[in-house]
N, CA, C and O of each residue as an XYZ file, in Angstrom:
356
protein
N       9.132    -27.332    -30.986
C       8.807    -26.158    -30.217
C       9.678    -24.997    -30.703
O      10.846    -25.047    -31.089
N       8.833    -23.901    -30.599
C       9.576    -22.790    -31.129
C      10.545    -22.129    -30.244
O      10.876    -22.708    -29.209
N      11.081    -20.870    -30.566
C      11.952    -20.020    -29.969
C      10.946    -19.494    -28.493
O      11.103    -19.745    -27.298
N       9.933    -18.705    -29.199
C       8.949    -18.317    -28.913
C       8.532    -19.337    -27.183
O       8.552    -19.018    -25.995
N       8.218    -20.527    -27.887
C       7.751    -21.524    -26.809
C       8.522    -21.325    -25.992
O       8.101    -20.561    -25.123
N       9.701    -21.742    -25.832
C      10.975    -22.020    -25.562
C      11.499    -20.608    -24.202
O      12.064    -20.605    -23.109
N      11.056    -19.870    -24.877
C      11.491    -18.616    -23.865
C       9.946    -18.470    -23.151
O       9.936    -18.415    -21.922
N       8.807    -18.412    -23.780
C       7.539    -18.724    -22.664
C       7.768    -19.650    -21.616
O       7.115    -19.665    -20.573
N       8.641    -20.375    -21.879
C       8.015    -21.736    -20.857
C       9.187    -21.520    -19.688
O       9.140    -22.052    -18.580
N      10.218    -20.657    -20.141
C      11.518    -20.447    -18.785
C      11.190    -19.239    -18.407
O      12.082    -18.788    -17.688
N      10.175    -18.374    -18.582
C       9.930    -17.326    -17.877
C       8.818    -17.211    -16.968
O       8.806    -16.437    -16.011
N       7.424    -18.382    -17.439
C       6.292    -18.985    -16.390
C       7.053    -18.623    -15.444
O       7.095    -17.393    -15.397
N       7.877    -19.271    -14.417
C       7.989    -19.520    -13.097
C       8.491    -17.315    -12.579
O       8.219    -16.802    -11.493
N       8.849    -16.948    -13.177
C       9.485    -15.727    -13.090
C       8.022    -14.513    -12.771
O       7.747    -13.836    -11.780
N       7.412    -14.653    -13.979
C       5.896    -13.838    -14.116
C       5.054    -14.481    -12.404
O       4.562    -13.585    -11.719
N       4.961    -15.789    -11.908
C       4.312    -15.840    -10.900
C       5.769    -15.282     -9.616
O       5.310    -14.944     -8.525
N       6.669    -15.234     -9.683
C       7.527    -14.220     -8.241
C       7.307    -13.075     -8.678
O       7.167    -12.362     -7.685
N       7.156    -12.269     -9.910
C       6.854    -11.013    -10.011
C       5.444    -10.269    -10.042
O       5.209     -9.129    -10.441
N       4.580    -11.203     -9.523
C       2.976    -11.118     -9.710
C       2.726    -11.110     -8.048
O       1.868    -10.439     -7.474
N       3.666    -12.003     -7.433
C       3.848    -12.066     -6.015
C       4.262    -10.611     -5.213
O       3.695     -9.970     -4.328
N       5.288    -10.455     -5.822
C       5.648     -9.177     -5.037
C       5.385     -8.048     -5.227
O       5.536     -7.173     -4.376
N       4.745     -7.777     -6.892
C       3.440     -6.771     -6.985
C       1.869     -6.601     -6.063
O       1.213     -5.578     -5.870
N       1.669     -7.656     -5.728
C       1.046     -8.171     -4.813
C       1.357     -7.821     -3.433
O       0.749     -6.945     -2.817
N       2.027     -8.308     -3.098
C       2.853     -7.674     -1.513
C       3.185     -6.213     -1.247
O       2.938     -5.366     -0.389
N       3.773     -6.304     -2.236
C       4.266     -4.124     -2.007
C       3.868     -3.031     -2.974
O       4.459     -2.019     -3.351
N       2.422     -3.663     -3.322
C       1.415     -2.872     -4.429
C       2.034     -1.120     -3.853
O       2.681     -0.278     -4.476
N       1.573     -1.112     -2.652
C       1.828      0.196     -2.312
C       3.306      1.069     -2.421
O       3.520      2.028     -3.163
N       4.231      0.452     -1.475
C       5.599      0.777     -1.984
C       6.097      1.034     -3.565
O       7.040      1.756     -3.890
N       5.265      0.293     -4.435
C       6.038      0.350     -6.097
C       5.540      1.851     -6.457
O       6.176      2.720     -7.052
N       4.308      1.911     -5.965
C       3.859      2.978     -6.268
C       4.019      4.237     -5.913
O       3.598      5.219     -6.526
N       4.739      4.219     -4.739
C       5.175      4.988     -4.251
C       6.303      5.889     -4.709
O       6.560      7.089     -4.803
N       6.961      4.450     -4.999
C       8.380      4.498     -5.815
C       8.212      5.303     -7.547
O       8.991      6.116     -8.044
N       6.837      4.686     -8.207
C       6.366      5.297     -9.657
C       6.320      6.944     -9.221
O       6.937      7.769     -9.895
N       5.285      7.459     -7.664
C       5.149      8.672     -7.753
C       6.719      9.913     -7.605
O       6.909     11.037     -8.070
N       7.551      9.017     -6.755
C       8.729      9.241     -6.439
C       9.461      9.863     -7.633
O       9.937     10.998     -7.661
N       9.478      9.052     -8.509
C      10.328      9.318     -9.992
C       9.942     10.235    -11.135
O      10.444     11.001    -11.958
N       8.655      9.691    -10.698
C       8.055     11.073    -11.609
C       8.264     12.368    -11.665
O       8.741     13.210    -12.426
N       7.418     12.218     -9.910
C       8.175     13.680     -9.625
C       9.288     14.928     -9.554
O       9.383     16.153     -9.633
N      10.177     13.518     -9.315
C      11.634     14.159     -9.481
C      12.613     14.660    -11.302
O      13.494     15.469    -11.594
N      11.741     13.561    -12.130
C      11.805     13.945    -13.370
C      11.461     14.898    -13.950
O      11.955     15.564    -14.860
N      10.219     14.966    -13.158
C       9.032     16.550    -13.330
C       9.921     18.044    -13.057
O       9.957     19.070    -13.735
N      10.458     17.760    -12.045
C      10.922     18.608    -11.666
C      12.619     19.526    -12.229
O      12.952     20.705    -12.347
N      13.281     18.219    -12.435
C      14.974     18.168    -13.596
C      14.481     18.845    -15.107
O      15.311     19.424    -15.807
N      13.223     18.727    -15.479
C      12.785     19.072    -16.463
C      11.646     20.366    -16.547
O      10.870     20.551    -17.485
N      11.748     21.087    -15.483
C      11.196     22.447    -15.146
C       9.605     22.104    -15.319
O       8.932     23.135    -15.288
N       8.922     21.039    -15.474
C       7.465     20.863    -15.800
C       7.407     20.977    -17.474
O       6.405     21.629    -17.771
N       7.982     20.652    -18.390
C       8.122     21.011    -19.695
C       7.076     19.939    -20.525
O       6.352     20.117    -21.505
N       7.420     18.377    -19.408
C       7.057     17.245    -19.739
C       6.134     16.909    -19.040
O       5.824     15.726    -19.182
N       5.396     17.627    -18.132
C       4.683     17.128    -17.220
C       3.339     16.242    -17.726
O       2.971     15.233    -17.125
N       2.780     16.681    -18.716
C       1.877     15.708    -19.326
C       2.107     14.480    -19.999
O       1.380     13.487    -19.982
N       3.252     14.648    -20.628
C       4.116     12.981    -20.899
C       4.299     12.338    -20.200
O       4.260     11.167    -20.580
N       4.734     12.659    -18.206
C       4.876     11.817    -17.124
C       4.250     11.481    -16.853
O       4.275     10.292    -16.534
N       2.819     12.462    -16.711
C       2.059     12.069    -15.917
C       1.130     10.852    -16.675
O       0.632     10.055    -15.880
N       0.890     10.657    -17.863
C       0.547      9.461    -18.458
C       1.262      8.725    -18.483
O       0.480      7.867    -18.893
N       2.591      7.968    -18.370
C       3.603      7.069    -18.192
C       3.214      6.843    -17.083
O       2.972      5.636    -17.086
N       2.924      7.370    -15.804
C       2.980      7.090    -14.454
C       1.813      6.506    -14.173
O       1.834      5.657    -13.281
N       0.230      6.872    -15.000
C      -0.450      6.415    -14.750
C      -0.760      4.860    -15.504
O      -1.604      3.972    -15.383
N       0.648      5.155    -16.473
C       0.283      3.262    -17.430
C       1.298      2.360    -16.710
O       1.227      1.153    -16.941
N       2.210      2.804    -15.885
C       3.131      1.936    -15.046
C       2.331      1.685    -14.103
O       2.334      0.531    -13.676
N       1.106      3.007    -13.295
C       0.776      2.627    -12.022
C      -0.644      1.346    -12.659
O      -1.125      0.563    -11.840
N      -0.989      1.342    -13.722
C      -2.120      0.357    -14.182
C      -1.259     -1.082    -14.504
O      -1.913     -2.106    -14.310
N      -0.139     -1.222    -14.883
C       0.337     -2.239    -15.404
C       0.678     -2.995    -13.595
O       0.251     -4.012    -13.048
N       1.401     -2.163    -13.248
C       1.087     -2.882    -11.540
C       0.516     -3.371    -11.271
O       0.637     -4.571    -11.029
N      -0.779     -2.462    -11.123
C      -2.320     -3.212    -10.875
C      -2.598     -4.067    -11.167
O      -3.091     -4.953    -10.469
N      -2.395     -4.088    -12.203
C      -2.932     -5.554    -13.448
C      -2.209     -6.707    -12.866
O      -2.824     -7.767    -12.746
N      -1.125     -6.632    -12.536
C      -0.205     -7.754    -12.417
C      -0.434     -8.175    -11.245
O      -0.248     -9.386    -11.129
N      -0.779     -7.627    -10.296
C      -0.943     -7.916     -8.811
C      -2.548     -8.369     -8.686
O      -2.891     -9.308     -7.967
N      -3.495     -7.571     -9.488
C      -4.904     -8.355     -9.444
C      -4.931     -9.737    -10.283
O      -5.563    -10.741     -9.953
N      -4.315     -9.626    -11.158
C      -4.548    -11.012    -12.132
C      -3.660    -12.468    -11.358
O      -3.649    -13.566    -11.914
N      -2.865    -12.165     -9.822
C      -2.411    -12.770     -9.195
C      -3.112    -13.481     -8.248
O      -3.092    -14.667     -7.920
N      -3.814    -12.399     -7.824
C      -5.053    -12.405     -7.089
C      -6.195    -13.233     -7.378
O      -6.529    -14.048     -6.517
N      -6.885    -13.150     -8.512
C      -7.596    -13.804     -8.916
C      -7.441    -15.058     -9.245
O      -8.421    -15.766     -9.477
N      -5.937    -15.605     -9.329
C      -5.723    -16.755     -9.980
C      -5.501    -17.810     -9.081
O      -5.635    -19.005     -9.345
N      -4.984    -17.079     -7.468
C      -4.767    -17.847     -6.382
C      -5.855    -18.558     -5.739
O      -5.726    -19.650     -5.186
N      -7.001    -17.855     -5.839
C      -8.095    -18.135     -5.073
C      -9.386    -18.915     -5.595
O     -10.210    -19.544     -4.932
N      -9.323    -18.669     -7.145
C     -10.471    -18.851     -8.006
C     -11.080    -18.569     -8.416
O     -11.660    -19.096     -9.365
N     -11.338    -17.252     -7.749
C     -12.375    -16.230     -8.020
C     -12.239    -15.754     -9.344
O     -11.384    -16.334    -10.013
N     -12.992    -14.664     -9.994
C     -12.911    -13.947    -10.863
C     -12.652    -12.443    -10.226
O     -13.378    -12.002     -9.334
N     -11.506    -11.678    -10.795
C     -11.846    -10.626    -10.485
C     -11.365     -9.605    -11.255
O     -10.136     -9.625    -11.330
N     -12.133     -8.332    -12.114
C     -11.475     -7.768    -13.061
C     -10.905     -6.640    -12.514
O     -11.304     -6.150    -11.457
N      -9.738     -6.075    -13.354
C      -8.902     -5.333    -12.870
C      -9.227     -3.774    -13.092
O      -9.937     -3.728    -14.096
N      -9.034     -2.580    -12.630
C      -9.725     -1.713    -12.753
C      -9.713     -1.223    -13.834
O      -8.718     -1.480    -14.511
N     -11.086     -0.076    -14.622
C     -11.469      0.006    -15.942
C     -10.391      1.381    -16.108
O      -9.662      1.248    -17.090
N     -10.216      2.358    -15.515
C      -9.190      3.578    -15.965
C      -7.767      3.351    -14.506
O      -7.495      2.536    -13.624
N      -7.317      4.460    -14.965
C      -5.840      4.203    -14.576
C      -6.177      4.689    -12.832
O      -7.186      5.395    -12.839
N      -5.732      4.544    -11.673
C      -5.453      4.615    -10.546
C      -5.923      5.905    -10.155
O      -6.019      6.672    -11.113
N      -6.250      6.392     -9.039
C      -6.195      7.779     -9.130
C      -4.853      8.043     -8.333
O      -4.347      7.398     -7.415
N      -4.368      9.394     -9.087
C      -2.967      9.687     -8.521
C      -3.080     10.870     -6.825
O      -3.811     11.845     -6.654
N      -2.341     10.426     -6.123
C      -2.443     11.153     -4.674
C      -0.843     12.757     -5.302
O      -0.507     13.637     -4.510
């Protein structure tokens, strides 16, 4: 078994508690993504605002992902995860 293997197979148990609590406080993380942004947005006079605002929307999709593909795996179902990024409030 490789290195590779080796570090896959001690992090399994880690990816399902962090799929869990993406799951649980989908809303809060996100909250937390709009939180930071903003405040970055702002330390940086709006200079970057189009660089954040795509970071924010690939953190707020990678969430997603992680918390639906949790979802789907608990129950049986199939269920795909959404096709563009979140809409931002």
């Amino acid at each position: 078994m490789g290195l590779f293997d080796n570090l896959k197979a001690k992090l399994g148990p880690a990816k399902g508690k962090v799929s869990d609590l993406a799951h649980q406080h989908g809303g809060k993380i996100q909250h937390g993504i709009d939180k930071a942004a903003k405040a970055v947005d702002e330390r940086t006079k709006g200079k970057y605002s189009d660089k954040i605002h795509t970071g924010t929307d690939k953190a707020k999709g990678a969430m997603d992902r992680l918390a639906h593909k949790h979802d789907g795996g608990a129950r049986g179902g199939t269920t795909t995860p959404p096709s563009g990024p979140p809409p931002t409030s």
